[in-house]
C-alpha positions, 0 to 999 in steps of 0.5 A, a space after each residue: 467541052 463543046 466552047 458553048 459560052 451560055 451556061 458560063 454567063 451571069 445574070 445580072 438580076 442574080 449577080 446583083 441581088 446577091 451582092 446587094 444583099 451580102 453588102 447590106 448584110 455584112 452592114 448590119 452585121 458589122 453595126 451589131 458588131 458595133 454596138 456590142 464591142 468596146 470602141 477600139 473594135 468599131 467599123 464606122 470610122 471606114 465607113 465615113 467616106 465610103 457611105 456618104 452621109 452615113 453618121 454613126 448610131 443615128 436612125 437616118 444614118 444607119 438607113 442611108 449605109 444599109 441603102 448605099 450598101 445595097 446599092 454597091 452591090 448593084 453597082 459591082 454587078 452592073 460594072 462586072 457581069 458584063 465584062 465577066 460575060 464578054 469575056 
């Protein structure tokens, strides 16, 4: 290899987008997941304190965790492709 760096860096908008949306996935996935398991099976009693203001089986609540999900995603890339890339 010729130690060029620029074919071994990430893009943020990439990174970041395919993040949010495997976050934001995985979210409806795991409330599909919900509805369809018996109560032991559930997932939203982790979510409470990960996505605040994320309540159970409530319009506004479902739009808030699909949002925080999303935003997670972006927030993973703006923290990790830079140091990735200076590294």
């Amino acid at each position: 290899m010729s130690g060029s760096t620029s074919t071994n860096r990430l893009s943020m908008m990439r990174t970041g987008m395919a993040l949010s949306l495997l976050f934001a996935t995985s979210f409806l996935a795991c409330v599909a997941w919900g509805l369809v398991t018996p109560w032991p099976m559930h997932m939203h009693e982790a979510w409470t304190p990960l996505l605040p203001g994320f309540v159970w089986l409530t319009p506004a609540g479902f739009l808030i965790g699909l949002i925080e999900s999303y935003l997670y995603g972006w927030w993973i890339s703006v923290v990790f492709v830079p140091i990735y890339n200076r590294f």
